[in-house]
C-alpha positions in Angstrom: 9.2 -25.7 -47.7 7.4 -23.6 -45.2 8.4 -20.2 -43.8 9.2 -20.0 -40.3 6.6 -16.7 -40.7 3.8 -19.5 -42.4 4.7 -21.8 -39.3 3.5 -19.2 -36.9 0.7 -18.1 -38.8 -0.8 -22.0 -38.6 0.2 -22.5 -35.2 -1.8 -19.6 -34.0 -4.8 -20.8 -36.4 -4.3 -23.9 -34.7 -3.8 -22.4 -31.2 -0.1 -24.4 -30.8 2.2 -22.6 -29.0 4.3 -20.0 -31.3 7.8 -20.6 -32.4 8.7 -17.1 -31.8 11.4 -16.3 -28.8 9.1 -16.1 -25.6 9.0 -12.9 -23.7 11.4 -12.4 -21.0 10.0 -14.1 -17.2 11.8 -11.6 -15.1 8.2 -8.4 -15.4 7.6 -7.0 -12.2 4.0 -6.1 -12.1 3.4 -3.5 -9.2 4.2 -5.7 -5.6 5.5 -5.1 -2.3 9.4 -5.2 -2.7 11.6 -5.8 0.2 11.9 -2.6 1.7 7.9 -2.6 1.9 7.5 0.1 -0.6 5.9 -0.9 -4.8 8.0 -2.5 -6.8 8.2 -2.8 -10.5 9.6 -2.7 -13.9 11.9 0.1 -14.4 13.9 -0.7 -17.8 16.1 -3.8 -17.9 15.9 -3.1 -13.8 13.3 -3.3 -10.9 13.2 -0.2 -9.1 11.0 -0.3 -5.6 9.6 3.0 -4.3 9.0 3.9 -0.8 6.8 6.7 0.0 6.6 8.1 3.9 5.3 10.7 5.2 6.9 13.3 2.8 10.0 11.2 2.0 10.8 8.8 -1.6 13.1 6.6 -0.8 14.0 4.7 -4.5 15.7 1.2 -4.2 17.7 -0.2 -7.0 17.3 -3.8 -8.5 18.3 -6.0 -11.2 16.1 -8.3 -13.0 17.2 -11.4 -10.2 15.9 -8.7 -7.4 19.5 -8.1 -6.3 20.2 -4.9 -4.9 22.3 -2.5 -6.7 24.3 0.8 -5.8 22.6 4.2 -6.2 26.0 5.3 -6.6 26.3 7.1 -10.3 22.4 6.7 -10.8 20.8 9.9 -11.1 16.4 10.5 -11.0 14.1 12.7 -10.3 10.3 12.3 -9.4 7.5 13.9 -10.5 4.9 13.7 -7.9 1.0 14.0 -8.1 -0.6 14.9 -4.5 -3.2 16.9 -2.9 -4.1 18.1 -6.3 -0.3 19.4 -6.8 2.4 18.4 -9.2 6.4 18.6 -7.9 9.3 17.7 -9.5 11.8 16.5 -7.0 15.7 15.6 -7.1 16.5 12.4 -5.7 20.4 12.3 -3.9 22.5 9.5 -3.4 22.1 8.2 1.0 25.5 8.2 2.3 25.7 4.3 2.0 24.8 4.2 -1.7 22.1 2.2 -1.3 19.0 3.5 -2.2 18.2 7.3 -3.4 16.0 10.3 -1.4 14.3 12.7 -2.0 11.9 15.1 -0.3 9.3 17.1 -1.0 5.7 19.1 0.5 3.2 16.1 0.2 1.7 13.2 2.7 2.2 10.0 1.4 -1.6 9.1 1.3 -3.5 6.3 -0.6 -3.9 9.1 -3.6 -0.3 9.6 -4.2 1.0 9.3 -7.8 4.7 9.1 -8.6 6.7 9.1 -12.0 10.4 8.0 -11.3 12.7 9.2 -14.4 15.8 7.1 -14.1 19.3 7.6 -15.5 20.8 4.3 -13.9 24.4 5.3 -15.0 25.7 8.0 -17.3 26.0 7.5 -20.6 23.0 5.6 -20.3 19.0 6.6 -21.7 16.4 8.0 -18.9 13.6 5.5 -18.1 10.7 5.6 -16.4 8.2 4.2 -14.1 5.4 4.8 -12.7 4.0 4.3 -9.6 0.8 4.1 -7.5 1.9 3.1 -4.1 -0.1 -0.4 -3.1 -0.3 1.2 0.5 1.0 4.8 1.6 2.6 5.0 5.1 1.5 8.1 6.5 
């Protein structure tokens, strides 16, 4: 009797679809979210970035692209601009809904952001990063 390993290894000879699990449809690749900022992958989650002026504003979302609380999430950003690197703290808006974070940098076309994520604690750090598809200035 064949192996379920043989079955793949013919069906891929044969190009017939493969009998292994498919991949998960919810992969965000970089698009406008919601809130007008890039939004992508970020884990098991979508995160969407917002840059302005010198402003990230970080939205939370799961893999359906409904919004989740900042509350309990905690990230920090290393941006790339003007030939610079920072590393900023994001904090919590008063609403819960998104987190913020500031920093000395225009929010241009060149603007490259990593976005370390700790969604809860306990959990691991995970990261994204992110180009933004068109800077507000």
């Amino acid at each position: 009797m064949p192996t379920k390993r043989s079955l793949m290894i013919a069906a891929a000879m044969l190009g017939l679809p493969s009998l292994a699990p498919a991949p998960p449809a919810f992969a965000h690749g970089p698009s406008r979210g919601p809130n007008g900022g890039q939004m992508q992958d970020i884990g098991a989650y979508h995160g969407e970035l917002l840059a302005e002026g010198g402003r990230l504003t970080f939205f939370l979302f799961d893999a359906n692209d409904r919004p989740l609380s900042a509350t309990g999430a905690t990230a920090t950003a290393i941006v790339l601009a003007g030939g610079r690197q920072q590393t900023l703290a994001f904090a919590p808006r008063p609403d819960g809904t998104a987190l913020v974070a500031t920093g000395d940098f225009r929010a241009d076309p060149s603007l490259r952001v990593v976005v370390q994520l700790v969604p809860a604690a306990g959990q691991p750090r995970i990261l994204a990063r992110y180009a933004p598809i068109e800077a507000t200035r």
